[in-house]
N, C-alpha and C positions, 0 to 999 in steps of 0.2 A: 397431453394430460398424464398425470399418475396412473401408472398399472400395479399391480398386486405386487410388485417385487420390490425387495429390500433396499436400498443403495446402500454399496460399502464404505465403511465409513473410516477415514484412515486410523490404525490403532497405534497406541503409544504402550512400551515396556510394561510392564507390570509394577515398574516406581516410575511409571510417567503419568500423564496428563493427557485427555480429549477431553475436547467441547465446544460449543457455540457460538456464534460472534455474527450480531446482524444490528440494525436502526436505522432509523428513519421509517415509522411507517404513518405514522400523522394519522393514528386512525382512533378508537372509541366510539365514533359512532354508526350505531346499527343501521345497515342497508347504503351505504357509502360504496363506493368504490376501493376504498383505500381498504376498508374492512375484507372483501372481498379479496383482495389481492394478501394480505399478512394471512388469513385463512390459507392460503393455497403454496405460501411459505411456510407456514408451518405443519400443513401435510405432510411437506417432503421433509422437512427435519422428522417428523415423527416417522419417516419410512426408513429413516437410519439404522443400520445391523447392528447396532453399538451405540448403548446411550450414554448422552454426554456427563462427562462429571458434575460440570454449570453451563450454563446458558451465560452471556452477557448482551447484553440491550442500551447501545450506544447513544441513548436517546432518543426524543419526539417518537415516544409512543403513542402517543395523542396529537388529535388536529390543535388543542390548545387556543393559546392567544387569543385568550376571553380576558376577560377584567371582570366578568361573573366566575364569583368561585364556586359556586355549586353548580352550573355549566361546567367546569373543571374537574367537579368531584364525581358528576356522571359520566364525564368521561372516560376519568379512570377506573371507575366499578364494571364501567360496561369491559374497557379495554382485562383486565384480573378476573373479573367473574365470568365474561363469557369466551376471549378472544385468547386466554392463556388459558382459560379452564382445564383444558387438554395438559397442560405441564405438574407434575408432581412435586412441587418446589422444596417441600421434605430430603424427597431421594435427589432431587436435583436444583441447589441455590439458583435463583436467576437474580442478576446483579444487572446495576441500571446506572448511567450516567446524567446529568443533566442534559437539556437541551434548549433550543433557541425557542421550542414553542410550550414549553413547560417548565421555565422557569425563568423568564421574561421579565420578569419586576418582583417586589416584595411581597405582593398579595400570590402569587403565584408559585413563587419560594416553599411561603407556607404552608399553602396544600402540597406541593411537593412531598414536603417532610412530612405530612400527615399519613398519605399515603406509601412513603416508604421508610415509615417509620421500623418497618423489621429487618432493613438493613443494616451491618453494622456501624453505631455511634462512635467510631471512633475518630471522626475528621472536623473539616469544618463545619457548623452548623448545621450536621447533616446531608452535607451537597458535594462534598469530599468523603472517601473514606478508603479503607486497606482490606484485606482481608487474607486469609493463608490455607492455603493449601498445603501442608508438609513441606516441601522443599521449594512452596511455588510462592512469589507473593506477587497479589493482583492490588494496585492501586487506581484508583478511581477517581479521576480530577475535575473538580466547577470549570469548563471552559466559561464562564458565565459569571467571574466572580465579582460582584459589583464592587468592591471596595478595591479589586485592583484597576478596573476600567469598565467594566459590565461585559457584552457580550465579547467574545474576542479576547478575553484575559484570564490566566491563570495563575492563582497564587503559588509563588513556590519557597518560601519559606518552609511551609508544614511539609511539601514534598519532600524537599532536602532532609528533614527528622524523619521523615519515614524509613527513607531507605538507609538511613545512616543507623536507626532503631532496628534493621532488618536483613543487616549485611552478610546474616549469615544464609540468606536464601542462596539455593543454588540459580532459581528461576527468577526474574524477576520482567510483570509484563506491567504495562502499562494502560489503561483504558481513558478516552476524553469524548468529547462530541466535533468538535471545532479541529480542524487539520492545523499542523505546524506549516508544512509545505505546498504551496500549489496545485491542487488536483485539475487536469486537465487543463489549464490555463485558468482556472479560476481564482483569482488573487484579487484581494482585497483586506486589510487588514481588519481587523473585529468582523466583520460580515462575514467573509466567506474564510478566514484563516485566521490563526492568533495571530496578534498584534503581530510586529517585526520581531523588536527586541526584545518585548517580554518572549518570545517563541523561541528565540535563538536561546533566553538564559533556560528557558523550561529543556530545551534539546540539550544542552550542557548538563544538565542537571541531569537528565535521563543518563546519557553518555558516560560519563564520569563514575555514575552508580554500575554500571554494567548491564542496561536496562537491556534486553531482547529486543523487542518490538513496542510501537507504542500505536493502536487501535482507537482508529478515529470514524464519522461518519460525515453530516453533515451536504456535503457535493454526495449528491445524487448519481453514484459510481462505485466501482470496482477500480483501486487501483495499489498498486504497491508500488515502493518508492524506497530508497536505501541512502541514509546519507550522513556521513561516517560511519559505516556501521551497521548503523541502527535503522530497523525499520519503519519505515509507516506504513501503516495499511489502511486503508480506509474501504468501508463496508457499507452503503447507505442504499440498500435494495430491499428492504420489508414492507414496503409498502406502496410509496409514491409515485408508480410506473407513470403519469401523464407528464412529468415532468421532467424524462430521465430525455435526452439526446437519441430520436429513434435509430435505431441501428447499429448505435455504438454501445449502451448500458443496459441493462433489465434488471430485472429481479432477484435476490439472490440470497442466500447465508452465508458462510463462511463455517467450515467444519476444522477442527484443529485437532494436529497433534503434537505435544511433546514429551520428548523424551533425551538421554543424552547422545540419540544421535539429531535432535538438532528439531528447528520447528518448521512442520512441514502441514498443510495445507489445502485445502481445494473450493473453488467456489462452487456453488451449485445454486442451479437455478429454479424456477416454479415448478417445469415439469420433471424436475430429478435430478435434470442432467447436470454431467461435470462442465464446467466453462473455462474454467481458469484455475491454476495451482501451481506451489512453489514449496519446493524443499529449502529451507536456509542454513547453514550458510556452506560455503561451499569451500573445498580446498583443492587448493590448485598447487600442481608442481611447481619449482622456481622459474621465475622468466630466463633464467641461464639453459636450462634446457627446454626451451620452447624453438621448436625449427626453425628458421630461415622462410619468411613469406615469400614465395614466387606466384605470380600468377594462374601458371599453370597446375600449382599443388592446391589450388583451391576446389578445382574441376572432382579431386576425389567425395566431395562432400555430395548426399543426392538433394533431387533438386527441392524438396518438399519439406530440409532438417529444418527448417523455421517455421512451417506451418506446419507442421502435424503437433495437434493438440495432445497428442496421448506420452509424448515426450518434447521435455525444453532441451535446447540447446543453447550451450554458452559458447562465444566463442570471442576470443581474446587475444590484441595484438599489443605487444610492445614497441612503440618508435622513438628512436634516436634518431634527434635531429642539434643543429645549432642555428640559431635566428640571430641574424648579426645585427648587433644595432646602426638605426639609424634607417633600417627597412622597412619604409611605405607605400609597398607597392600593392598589387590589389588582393584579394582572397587568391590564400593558395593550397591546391590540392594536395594529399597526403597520399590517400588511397580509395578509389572510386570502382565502383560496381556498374558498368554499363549495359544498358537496356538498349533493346532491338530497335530497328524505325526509328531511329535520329530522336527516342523520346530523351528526358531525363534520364539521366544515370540515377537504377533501383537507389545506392547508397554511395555517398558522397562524404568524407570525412576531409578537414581540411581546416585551419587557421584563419578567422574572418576578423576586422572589425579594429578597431585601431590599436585596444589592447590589446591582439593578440590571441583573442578566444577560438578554444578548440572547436570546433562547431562540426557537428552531424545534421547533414538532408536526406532524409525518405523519402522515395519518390515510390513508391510500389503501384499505382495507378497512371497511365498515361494522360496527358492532357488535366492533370491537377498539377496545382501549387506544391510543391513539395514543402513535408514539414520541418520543421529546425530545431535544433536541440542547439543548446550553448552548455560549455565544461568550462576549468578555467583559463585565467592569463595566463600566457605562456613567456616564462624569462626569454630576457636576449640579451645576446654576448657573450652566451656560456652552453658546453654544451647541456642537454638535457635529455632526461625520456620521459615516456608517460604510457599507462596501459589503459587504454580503451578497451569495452566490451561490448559485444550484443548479448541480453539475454532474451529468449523466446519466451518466457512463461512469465513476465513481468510490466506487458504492454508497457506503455509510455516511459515506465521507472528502468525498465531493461535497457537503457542507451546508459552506458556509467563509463566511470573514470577512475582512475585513482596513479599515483604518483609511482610507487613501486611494491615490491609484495610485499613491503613491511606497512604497508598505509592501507589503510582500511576504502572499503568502497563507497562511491556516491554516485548520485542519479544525476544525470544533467537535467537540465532547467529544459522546459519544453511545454507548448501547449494542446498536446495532442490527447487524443482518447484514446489510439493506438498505439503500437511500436513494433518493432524487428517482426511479429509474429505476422505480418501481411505481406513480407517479402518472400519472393521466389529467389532461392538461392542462385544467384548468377552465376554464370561461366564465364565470361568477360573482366578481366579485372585490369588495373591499371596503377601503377605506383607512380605519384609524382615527382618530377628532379628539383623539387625544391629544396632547397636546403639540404639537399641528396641524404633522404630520411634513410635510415636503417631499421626494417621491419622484422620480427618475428614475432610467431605466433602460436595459438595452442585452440583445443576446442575440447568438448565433451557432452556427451548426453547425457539426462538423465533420463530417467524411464521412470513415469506415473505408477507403473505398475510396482515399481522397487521402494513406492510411500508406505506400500500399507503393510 
């Protein structure tokens, strides 16, 4: 439980930016469970040394999914009158997105915009809208929009004028309910994610604007995810803990800061504590001077650089190889982490599958399945490289990839709740003769402590 003491909360410059980022808590009604638990979230946000500039509220504030609208409207009186009571929304705007359990059909739309009607009217029908912060602009988008397809869809015509209306932000974040990408294996298009293709042009659209980050909720988790670039976060811990995955997700906010050195982050959870956090984005020397991977030079790293929570560590190889065409032989190894007692190899990097896909296995538990990550196809006939990474502070999103330093980073594909941060760094390592790869490598810590 909460004791008397403050938690620190990361600060941002004096021309930068803190604040809040939480949804999902499906609550409004008094003596619920769900009520119970956003109480005990927003404790620990009110225990913060530093209060936030806004709050944002990713949606399904309310249990909702009534087809009575005055069931709906006591939902939300109870959810602003008694359950935010506590927030001074004067000294601090709290900003809201649509959601799957509140804004469901047209009757529900309606009271929607009734009750937040003191948002700014600058979007679509009230279900959309912008808003600015000095150098920062915050856009807010209908995951919901029924005229492009209903749940699962987002228009982006008006998107594209906004930021083209706003080019001169230095910031620009993005807020939805519904993920672009996969959260822990949960794919599904309009249900559990945007559509495909309308998601890809919405990610384009972010991308091309110079979007930072784009905050989502929705799956019932903690996860980040980078992919060109750009990131997703998703945040859906306010409320609904019975239906969160026991032992993998809980409860949580999202405390933020930025400023121009970059957006950096921490989760925290009901009783205070830090769980998860990420400075972005990150810069790395050129692969031209990255060492030479030997087995033995890995032995300097200690053994705990992936699980200790109070610092991430990246670590980053570069391979040259050439895949000659006409090659179908079975899955072949790159570079592998081998564990004691004839278990699974901890980590397993290596070329599977008929195209060619880069593929990563976790194995950090004995006597489990290990998990799979898949990167992309990999050309043949030519030579190539490709830089692989582990991040520690980015579970499942931390296995990435990307072409060369001039190409921006992405997550690989995976249906895990975890990542790198459950592996013991091994002393065992091994380099494949396939394709007689040419590795080198690079690493770095960051220190939790160097956020705030």
């Amino acid at each position: 439980m909460l004791d008397g003491k403050a938690i620190p909360a990361m600060k941002a410059c004096d021309v930068g930016h803190q604040f809040v980022v939480y949804g999902d808590s499906c609550s409004g009604i008094a003596g619920a469970e769900n009520e119970r638990n956003l109480r005990q979230v927003n404790a620990a946000i009110q225990k913060l040394d530093a209060s936030p500039d806004f709050i944002c509220f990713l949606g399904d504030e309310i249990m909702g999914l009534s087809r009575d609208r005055a069931e709906l409207r006591r939902q939300w009186r109870h959810f602003f009158g008694v359950e935010m009571a506590w927030l001074d929304r004067s000294a601090a705007p709290l900003y809201h997105t649509t959601g799957n359990h509140t804004a469901f059909d047209q009757a529900s739309e309606a009271v929607y915009r009734e009750v937040m009607a003191h948002l700014p009217q600058n979007g679509q029908r009230g279900l959309s809208y912008w808003a600015r912060h000095g150098d920062l602009l915050l856009i807010f988008v209908n995951t919901l929009d029924r005229q492009s397809g209903g749940e699962g869809a987002v228009e982006t015509d008006w998107l594209e004028r906004v930021f083209s209306q706003h080019d001169d932000a230095t910031y620009k974040l993005v807020f939805g309910h519904h993920p672009v990408w996969a959260v822990n294996g949960y794919f599904g298009d309009y249900q559990r994610q945007i559509e495909c293709e309308n998601g890809r042009r919405f990610w384009e659209i972010l991308r091309r604007h110079g979007a930072l980050a784009y905050f989502c909720s929705h799956i019932l988790a903690y996860d980040a995810q980078v992919h060109g670039g750009l990131l997703q976060i998703c945040t859906a811990g306010a409320g609904t803990a019975h239906r969160m995955p026991e032992g993998e997700e809980y409860l949580h906010f999202l405390q933020v800061a930025l400023d121009e050195a970059g957006l950096r982050y921490q989760s925290i959870d009901r009783q205070g504590e830090m769980r998860e956090w990420l400075a972005w984005e990150w810069r790395l020397p050129p692969a031209s001077s990255w060492r030479r991977f030997e087995p033995a030079c890995a032995k300097a790293l200690p053994r705990d650089c992936l699980t200790d929570r109070q610092k991430a560590r990246l670590i980053v190889w570069e391979i040259g190889m050439r895949l000659p065409a006409g090659d179908d032989r079975p899955p072949r190894m790159l570079l592998s982490a081998e564990a004691p007692g004839g278990a699974l190899p901890y980590f397993w990097l290596g070329i599977s599958g008929v195209d060619r896909r880069l593929t990563a296995l976790l194995s950090p538990a004995p006597n489990r399945s290990p998990h799979r990550w898949l990167g992309p196809a990999l050309p043949i006939g030519m030579p190539i490289s490709i830089q692989f990474g582990l991040h520690s502070g980015m579970g499942p999103g931390g296995l990435l990839w990307r072409w060369s330093d001039d190409d921006a980073w992405s997550s690989m594909a995976g249906a895990s709740a975890w990542g790198a941060e459950r592996l013991p760094w091994p002393r065992d390592w091994r380099i494949g003769a396939a394709h007689a790869p040419n590795i080198v490598w690079h690493h770095q810590s960051f220190d939790f402590c160097d956020c705030f």
